[in-house]
Structures are given as C-alpha cells and as structure tokens.
C-alpha positions as CSV (number, residue, x, y, z in Angstrom):
1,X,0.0,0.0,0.0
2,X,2.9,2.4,1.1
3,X,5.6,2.6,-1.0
4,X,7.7,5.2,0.9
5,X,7.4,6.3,4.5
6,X,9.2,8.8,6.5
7,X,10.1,7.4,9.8
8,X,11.0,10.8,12.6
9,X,12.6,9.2,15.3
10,X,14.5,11.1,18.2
11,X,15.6,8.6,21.0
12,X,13.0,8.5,23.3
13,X,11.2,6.0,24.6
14,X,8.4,6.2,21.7
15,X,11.1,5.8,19.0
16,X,10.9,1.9,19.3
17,X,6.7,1.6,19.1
18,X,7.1,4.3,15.8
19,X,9.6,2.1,14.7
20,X,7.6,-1.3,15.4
21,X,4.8,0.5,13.7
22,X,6.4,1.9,10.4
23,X,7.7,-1.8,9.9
24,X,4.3,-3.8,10.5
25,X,3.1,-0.8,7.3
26,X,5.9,-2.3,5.2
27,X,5.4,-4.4,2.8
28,X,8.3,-5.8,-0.2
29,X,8.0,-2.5,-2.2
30,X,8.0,0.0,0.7
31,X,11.0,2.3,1.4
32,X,11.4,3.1,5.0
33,X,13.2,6.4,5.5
34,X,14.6,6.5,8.9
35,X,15.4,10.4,10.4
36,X,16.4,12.1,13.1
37,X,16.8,15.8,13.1
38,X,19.4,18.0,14.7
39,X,19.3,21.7,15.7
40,X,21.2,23.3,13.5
41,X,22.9,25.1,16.0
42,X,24.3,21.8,16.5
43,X,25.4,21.0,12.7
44,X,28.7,20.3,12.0
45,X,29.8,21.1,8.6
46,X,31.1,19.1,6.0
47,X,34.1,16.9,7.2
48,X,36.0,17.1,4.0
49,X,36.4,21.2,4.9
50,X,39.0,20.8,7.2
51,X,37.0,21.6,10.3
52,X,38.2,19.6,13.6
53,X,35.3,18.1,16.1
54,X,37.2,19.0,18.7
55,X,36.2,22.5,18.1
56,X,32.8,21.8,19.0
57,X,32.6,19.2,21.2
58,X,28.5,19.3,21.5
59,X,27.7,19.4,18.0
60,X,29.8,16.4,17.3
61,X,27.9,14.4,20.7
62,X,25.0,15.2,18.9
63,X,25.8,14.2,15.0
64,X,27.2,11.2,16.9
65,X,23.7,10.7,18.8
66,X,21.7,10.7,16.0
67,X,24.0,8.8,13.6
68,X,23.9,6.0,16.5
69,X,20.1,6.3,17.0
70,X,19.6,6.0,13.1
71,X,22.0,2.3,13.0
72,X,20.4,1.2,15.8
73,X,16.8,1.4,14.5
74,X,17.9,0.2,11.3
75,X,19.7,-3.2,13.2
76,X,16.4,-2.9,14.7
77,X,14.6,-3.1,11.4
78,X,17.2,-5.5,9.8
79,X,16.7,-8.5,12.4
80,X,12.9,-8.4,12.1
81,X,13.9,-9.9,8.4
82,X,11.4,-7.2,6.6
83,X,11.4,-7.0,2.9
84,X,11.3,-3.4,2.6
85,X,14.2,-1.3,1.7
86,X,15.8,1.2,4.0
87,X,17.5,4.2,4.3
88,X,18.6,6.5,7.3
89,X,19.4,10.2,7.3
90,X,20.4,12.7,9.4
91,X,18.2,16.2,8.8
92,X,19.3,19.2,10.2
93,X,16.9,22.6,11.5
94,X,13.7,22.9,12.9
95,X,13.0,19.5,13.3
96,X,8.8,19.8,11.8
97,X,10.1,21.9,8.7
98,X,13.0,19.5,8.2
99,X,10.5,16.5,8.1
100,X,7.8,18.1,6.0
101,X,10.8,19.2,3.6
102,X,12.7,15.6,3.8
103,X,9.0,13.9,3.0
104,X,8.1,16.3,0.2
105,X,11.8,15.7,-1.4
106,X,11.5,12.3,-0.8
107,X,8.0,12.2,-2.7
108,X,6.4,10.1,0.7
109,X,3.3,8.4,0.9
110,X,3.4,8.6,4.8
111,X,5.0,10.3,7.7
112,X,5.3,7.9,10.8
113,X,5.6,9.8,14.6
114,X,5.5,9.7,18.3
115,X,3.3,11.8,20.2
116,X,4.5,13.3,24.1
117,X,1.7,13.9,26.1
118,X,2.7,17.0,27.4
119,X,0.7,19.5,29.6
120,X,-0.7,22.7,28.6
121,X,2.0,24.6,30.7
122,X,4.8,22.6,28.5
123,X,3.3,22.6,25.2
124,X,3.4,26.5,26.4
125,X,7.2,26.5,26.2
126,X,7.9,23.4,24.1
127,X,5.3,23.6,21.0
128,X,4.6,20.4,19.7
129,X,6.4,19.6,16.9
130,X,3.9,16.8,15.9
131,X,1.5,19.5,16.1
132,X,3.3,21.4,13.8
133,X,3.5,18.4,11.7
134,X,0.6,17.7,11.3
135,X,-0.5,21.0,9.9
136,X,2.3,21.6,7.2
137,X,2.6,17.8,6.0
138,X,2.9,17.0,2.6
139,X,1.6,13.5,2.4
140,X,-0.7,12.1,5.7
141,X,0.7,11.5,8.9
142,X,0.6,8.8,11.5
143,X,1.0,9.2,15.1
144,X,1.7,6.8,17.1
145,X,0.6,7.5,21.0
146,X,1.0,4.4,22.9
C-alpha cells in the first residue's frame, strides 16, 4: 500500500513503538526512511572542509547521537527480516520543517511519529512539533501515541 514512508525518530522512549509501527506498514515494495533531526545550532559542517570536532565538542555528541540512534533502528529493522528497503538520514533545523521538507523531497506516501503527552503549561514552552507536523505535512501522517 505504502511505497515510501518517513520514519521521525529522536531517541526516546516512543522511538521503538514508531519504529515497530512503520515496519508492521511495510510491505516488499516499501522504502522506509529513517530520520532524526538535529538543531542546526548543532550542525557540523562538511568533514572534508578541514574543520576539527574538537572545536565543537557538543555538535559532534549530537551528530554522533543521532548517527547512533539511526543504525540502531535500522539493526532494529534488519533482524525483524522485513522486505522493505531502508534508508537512514540525518536532517538538520527545525525539526517539523525539516520533516515536511525531507517527506516532500522524498516524494512520501506517509509520515510515521511519536506523540508526548505534554501538559498545557509545557506545550506552552515546548510547542509540539507533531502539532506542527501535522499542519504543514505534505503526504498524511501517523502518530503513534501508545
């Protein structure tokens, strides 16, 4: 039915159940396309410019994070012996306009994400980004909330 579906993940505890869910959509001719955004004050450039880690010791932790969170999900993905295709990417920005923008590029059918639960008082000073999600999406959008 899907032939190529965005997976957002971002280490928490939800990650695995989006994860469980974007594999039990997949089918032989679907595409998972595992992501995981980064603030972009957190980028690192490209390696091959010359510019040292060391420098920025936090932005490398998180590249590092998120490169290790991607692998891991797609491990994840390969020992469940699924015949869909993967891919994993690291976005970088605002993490609802980099996964609207990833999903449009990418031409998805679906957008698989976790949902919080926060409280009025912290969706206050954290907006939800699956909020924000859902309104700009370019394809539909599944949210998983267990």
């Amino acid at each position: 039915m899907y032939r190529s579906i965005l997976v957002a993940l971002d280490g928490s505890a939800q990650s695995a159940k989006v994860l469980e869910l974007a594999g039990s959509l997949s089918t032989a001719g679907t595409t998972l396309h595992l992501v995981c955004v980064v603030d972009a004050a957190y980028a690192l450039p490209d390696p091959d410019d010359g510019f040292d880690q060391e420098q920025y010791p936090a932005a490398a932790h998180e590249q590092h994070h998120a490169q290790a969170l991607l692998e891991q999900a797609w491990r994840e993905l390969l020992s469940r012996d699924l015949t869909c295709t993967c891919t994993c990417n690291t976005l970088t920005g605002q993490p609802a306009q980099a996964i609207c923008t990833e999903a449009a590029r990418l031409g998805s059918d679906l957008i698989v994400i976790g949902h919080r639960h926060l409280s009025r008082l912290e969706r206050l000073f954290s907006p939800s980004v699956g909020n924000q999600i859902l309104n700009t999406a370019p394809c539909p959008v599944l949210v998983e909330v267990r």
